[in-house]
N, CA, C, O and CB atoms as a CASP TS submission, in Angstrom:
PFRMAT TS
TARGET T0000
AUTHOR 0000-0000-0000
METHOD Language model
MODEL 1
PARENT N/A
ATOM      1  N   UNK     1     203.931 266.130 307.706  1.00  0.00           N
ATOM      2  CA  UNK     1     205.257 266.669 307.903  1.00  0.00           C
ATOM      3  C   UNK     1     205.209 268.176 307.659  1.00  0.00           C
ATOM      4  O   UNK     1     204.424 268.637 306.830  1.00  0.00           O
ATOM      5  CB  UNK     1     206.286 265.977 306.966  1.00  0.00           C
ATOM      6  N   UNK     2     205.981 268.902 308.321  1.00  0.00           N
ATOM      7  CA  UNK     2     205.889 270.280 308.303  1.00  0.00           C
ATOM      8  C   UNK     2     206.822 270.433 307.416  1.00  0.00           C
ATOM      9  O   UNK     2     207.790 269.771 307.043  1.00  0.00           O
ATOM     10  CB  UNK     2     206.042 271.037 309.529  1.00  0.00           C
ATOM     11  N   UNK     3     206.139 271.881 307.026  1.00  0.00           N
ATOM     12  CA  UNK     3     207.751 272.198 305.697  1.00  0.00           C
ATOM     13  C   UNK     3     208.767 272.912 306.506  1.00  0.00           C
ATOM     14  O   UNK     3     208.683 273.496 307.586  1.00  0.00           O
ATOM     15  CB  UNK     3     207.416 273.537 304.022  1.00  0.00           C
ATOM     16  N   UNK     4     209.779 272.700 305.662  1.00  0.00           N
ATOM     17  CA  UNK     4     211.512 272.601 306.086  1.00  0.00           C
ATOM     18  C   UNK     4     211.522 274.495 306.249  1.00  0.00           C
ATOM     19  O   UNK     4     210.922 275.290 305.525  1.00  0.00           O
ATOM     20  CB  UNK     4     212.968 271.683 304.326  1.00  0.00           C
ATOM     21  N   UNK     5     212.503 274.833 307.564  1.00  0.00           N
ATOM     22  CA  UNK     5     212.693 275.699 307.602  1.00  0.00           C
ATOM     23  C   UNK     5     213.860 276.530 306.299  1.00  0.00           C
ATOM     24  O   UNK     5     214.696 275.879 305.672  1.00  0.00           O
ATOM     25  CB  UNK     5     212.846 275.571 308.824  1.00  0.00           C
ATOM     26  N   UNK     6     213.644 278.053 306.127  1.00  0.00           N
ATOM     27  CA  UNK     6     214.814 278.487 305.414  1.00  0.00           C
ATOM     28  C   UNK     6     216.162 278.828 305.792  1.00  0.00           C
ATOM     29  O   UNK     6     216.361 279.946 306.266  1.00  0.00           O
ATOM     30  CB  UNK     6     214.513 279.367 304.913  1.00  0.00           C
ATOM     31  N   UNK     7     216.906 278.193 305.679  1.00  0.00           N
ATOM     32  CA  UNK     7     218.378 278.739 306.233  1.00  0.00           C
ATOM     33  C   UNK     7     218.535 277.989 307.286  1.00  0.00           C
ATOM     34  O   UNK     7     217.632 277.366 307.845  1.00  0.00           O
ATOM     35  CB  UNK     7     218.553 280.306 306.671  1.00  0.00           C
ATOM     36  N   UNK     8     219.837 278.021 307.642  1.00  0.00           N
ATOM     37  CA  UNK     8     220.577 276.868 308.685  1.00  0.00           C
ATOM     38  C   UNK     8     219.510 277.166 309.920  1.00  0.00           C
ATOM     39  O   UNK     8     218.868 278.166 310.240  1.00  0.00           O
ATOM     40  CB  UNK     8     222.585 277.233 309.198  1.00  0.00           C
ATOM     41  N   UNK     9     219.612 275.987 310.396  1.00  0.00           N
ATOM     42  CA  UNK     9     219.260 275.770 312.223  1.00  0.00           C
ATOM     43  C   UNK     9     220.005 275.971 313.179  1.00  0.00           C
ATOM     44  O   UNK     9     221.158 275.545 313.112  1.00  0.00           O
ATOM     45  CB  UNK     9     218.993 274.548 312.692  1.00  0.00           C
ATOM     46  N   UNK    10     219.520 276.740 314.438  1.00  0.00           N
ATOM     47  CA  UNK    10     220.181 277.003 315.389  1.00  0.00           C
ATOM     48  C   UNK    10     220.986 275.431 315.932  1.00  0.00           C
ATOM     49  O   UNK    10     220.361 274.373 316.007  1.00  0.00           O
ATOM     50  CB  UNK    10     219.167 277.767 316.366  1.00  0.00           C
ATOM     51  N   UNK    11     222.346 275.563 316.243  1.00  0.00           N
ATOM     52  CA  UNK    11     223.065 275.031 316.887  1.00  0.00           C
ATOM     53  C   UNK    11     222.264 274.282 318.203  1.00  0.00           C
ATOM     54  O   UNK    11     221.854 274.943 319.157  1.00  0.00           O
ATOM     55  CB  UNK    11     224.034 275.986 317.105  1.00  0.00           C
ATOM     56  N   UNK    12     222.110 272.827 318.104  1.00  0.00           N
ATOM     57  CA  UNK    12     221.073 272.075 319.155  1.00  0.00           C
ATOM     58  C   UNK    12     219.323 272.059 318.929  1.00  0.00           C
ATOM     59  O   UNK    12     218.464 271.483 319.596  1.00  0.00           O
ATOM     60  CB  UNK    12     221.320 272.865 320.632  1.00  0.00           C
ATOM     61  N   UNK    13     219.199 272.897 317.763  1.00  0.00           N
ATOM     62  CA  UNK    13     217.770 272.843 317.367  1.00  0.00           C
ATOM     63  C   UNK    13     217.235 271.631 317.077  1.00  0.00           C
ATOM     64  O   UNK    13     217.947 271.061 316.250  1.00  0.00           O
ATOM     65  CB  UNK    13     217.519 273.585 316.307  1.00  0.00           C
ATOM     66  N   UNK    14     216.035 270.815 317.483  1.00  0.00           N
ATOM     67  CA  UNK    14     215.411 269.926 316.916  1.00  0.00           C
ATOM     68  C   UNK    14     215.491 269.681 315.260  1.00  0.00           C
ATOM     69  O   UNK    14     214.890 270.473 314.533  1.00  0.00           O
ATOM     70  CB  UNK    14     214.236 270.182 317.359  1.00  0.00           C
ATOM     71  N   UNK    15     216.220 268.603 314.698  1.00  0.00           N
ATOM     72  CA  UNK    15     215.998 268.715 313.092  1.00  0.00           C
ATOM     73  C   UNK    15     214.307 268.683 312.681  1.00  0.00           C
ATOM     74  O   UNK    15     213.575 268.002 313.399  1.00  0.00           O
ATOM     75  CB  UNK    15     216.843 267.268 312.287  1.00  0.00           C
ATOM     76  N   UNK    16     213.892 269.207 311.862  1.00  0.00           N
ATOM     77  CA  UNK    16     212.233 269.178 311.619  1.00  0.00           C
ATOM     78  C   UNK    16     212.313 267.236 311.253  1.00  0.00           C
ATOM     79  O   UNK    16     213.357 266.585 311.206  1.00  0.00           O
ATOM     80  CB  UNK    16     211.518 270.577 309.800  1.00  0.00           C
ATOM     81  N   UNK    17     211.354 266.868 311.110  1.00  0.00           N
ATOM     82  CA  UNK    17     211.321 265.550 310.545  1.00  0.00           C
ATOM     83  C   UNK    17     211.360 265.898 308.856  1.00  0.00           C
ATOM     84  O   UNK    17     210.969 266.948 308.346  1.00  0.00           O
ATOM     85  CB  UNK    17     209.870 264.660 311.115  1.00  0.00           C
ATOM     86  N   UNK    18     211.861 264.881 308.241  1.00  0.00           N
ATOM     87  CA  UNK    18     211.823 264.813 306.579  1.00  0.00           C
ATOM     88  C   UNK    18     212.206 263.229 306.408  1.00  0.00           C
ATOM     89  O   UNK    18     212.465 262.296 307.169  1.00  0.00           O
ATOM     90  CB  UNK    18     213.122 266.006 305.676  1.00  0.00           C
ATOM     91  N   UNK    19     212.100 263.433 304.991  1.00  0.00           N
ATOM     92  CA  UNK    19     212.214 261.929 304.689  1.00  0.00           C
ATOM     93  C   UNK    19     213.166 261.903 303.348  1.00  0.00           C
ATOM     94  O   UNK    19     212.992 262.638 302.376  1.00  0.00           O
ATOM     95  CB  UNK    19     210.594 261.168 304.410  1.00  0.00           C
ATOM     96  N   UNK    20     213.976 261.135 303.450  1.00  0.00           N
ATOM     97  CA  UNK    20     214.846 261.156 302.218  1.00  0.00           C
ATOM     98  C   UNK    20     214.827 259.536 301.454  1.00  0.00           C
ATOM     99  O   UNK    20     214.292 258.521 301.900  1.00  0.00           O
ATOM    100  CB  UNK    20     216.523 261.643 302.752  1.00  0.00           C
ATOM    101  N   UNK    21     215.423 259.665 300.464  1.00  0.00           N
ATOM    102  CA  UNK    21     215.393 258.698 299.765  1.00  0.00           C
ATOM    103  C   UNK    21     216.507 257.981 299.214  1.00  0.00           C
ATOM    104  O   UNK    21     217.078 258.401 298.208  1.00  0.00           O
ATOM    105  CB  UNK    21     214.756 258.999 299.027  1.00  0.00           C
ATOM    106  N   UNK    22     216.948 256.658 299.951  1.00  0.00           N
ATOM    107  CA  UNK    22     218.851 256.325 299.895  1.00  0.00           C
ATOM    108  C   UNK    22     218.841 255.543 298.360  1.00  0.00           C
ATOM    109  O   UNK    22     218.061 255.378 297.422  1.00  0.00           O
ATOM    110  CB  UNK    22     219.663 254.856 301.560  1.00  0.00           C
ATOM    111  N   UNK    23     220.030 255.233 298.691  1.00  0.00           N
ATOM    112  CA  UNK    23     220.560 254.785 297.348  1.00  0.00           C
ATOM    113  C   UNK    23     220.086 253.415 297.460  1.00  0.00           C
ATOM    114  O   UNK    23     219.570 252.912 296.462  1.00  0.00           O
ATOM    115  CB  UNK    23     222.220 254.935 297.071  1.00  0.00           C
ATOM    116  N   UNK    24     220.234 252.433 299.020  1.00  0.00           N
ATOM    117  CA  UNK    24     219.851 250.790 299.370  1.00  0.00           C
ATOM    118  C   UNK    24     218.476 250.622 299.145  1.00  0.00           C
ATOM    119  O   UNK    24     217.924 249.526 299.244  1.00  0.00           O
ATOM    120  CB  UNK    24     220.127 250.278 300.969  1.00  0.00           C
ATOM    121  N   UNK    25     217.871 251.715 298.830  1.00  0.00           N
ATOM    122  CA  UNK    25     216.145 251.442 299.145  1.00  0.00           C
ATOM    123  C   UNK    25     215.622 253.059 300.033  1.00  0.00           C
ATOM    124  O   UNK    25     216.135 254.155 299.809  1.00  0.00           O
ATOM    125  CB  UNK    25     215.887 249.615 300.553  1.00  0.00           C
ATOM    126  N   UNK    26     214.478 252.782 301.055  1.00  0.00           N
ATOM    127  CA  UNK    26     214.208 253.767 301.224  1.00  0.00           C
ATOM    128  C   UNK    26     212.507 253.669 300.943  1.00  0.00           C
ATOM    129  O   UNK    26     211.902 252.776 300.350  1.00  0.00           O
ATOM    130  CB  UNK    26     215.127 254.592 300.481  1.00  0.00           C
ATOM    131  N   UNK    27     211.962 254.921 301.592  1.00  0.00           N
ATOM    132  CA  UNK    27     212.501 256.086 301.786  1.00  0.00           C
ATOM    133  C   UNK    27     212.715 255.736 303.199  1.00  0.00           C
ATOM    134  O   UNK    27     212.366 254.694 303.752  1.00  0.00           O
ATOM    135  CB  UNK    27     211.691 257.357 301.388  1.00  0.00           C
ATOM    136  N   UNK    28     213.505 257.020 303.855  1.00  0.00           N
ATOM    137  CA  UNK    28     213.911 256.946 305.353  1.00  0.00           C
ATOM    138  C   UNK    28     213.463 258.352 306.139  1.00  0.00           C
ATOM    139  O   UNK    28     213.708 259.526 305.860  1.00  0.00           O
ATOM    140  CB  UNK    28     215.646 256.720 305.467  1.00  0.00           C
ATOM    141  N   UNK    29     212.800 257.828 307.098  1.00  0.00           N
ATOM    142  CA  UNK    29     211.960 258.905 307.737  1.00  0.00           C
ATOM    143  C   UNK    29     212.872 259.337 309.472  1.00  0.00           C
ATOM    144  O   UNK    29     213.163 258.607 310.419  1.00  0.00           O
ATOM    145  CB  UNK    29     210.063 258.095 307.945  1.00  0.00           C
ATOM    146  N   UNK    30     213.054 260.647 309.263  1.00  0.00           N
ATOM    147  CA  UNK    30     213.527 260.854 310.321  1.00  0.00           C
ATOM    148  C   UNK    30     213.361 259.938 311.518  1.00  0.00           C
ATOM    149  O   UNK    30     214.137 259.231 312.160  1.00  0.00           O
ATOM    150  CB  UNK    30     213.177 261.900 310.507  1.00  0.00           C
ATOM    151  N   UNK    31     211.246 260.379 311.628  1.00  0.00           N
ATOM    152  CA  UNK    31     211.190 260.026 313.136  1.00  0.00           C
ATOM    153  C   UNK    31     211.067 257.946 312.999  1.00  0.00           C
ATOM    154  O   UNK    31     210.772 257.223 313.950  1.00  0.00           O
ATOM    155  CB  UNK    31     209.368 261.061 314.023  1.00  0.00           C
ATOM    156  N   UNK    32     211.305 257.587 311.951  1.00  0.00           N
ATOM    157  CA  UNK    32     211.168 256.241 312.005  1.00  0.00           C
ATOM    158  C   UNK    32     212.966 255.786 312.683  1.00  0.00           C
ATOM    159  O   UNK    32     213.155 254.767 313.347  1.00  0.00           O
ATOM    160  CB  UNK    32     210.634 255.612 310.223  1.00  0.00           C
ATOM    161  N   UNK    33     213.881 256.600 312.388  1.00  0.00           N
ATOM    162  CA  UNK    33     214.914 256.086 312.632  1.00  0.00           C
ATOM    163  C   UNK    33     215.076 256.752 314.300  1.00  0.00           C
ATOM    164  O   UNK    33     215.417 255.907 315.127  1.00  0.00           O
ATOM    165  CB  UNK    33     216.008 256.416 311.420  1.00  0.00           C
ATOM    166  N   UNK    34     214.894 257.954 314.751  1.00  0.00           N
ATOM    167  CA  UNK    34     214.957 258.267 316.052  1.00  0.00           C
ATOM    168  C   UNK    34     213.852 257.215 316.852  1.00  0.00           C
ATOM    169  O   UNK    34     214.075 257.112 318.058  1.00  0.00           O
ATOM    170  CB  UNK    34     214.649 259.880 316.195  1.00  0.00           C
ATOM    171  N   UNK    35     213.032 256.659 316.480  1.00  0.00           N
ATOM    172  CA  UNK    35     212.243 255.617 317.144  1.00  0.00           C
ATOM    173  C   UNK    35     213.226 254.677 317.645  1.00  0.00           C
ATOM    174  O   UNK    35     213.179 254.502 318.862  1.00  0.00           O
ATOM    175  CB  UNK    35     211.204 254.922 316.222  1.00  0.00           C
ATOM    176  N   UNK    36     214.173 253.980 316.952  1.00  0.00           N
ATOM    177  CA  UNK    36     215.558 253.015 317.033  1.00  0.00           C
ATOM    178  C   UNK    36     216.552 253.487 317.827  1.00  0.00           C
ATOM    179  O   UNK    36     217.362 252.626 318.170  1.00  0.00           O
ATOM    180  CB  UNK    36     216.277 252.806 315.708  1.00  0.00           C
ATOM    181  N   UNK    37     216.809 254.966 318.362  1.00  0.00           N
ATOM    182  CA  UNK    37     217.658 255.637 319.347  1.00  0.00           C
ATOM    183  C   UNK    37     218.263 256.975 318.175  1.00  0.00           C
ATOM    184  O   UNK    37     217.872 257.448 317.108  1.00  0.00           O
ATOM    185  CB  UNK    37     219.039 254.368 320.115  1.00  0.00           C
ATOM    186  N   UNK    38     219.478 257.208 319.165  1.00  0.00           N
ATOM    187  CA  UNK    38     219.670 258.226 318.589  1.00  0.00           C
ATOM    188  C   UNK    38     220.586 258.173 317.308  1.00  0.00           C
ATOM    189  O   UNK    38     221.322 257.265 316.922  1.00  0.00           O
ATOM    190  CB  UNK    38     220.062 258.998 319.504  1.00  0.00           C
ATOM    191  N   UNK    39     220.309 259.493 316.725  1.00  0.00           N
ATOM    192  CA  UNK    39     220.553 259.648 315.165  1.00  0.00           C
ATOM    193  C   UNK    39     222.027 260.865 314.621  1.00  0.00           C
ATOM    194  O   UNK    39     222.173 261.973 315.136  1.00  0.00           O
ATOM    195  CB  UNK    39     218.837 260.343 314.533  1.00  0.00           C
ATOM    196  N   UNK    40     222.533 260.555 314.015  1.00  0.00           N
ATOM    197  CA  UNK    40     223.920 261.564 314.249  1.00  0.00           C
ATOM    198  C   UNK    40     223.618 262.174 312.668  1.00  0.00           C
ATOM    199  O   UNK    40     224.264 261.526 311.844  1.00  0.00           O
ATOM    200  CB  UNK    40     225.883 260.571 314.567  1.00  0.00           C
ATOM    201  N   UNK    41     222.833 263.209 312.084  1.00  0.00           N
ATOM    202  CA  UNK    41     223.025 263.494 311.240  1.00  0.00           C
ATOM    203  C   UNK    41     224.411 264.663 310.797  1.00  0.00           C
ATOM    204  O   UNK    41     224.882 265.473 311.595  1.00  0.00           O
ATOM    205  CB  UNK    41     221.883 263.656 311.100  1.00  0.00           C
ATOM    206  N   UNK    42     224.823 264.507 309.509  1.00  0.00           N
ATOM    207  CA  UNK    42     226.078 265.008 308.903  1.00  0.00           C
ATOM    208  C   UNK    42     225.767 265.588 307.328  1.00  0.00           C
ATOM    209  O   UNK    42     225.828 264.795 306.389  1.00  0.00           O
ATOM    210  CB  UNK    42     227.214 263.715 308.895  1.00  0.00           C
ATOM    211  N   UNK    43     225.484 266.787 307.136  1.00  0.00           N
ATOM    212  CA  UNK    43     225.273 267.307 305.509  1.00  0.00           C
ATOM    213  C   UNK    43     226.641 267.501 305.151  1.00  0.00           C
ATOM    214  O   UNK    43     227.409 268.266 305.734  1.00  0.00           O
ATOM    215  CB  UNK    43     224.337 268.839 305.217  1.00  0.00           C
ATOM    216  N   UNK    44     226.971 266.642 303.981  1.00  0.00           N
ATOM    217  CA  UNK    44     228.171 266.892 303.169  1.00  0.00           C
ATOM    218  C   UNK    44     228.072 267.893 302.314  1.00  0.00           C
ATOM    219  O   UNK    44     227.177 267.718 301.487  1.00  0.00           O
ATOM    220  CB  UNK    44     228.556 265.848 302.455  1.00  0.00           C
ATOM    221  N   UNK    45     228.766 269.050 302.192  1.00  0.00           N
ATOM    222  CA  UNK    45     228.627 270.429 301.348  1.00  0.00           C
ATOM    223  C   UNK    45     229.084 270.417 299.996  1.00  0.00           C
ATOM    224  O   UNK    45     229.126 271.459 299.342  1.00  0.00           O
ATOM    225  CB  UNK    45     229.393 271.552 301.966  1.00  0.00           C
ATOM    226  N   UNK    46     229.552 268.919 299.365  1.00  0.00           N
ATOM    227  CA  UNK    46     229.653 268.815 298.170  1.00  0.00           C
ATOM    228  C   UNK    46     231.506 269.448 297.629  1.00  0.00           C
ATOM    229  O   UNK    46     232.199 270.370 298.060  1.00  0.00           O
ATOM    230  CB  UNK    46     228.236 269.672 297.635  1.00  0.00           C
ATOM    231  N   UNK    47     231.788 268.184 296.289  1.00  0.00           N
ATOM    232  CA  UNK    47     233.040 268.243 296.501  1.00  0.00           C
ATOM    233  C   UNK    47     233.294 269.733 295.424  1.00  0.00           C
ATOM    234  O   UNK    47     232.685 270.174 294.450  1.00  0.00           O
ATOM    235  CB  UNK    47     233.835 266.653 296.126  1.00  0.00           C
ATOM    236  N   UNK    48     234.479 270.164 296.176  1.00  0.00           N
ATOM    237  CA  UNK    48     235.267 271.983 295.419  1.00  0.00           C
ATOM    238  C   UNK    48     234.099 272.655 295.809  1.00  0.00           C
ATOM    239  O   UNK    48     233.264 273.004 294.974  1.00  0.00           O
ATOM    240  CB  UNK    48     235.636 272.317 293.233  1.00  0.00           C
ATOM    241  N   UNK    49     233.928 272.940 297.433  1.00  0.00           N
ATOM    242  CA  UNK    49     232.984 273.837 297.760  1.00  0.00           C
ATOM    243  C   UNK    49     234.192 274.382 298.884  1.00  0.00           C
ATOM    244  O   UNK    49     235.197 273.728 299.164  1.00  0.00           O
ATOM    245  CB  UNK    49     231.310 273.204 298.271  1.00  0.00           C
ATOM    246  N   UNK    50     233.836 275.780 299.473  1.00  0.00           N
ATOM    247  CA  UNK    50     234.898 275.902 300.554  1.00  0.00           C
ATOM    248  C   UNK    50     234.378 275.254 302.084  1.00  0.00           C
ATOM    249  O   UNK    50     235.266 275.030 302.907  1.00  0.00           O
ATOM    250  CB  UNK    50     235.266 277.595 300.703  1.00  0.00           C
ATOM    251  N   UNK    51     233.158 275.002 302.404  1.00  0.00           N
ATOM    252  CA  UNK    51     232.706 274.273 303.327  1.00  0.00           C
ATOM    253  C   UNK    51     232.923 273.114 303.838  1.00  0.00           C
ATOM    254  O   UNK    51     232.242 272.720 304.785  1.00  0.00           O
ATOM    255  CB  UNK    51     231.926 274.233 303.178  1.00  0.00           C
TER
END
């Protein structure tokens, strides 16, 4: 896996692949879930942020 770029991604940019780790289990790998179709990712900016 390549390391994560710094700072936001261009608008329509390929997300890099990463792998995170859920709360049900895990871990979850980008390209394991785009294998299954497509993927709608959403970063929540965390609550009393202005974002």
């Amino acid at each position: 896996m390549a390391d994560l770029p710094a700072g936001p991604l261009p608008v329509g940019a390929e997300a890099p692949d990463f792998t995170l780790h859920g709360t049900r289990g895990g871990p979850y790998h980008l390209a394991d879930l785009l294998a299954l179709g497509p993927v709608a990712l959403y970063f929540y900016p965390g609550n009393d942020t202005p974002g």
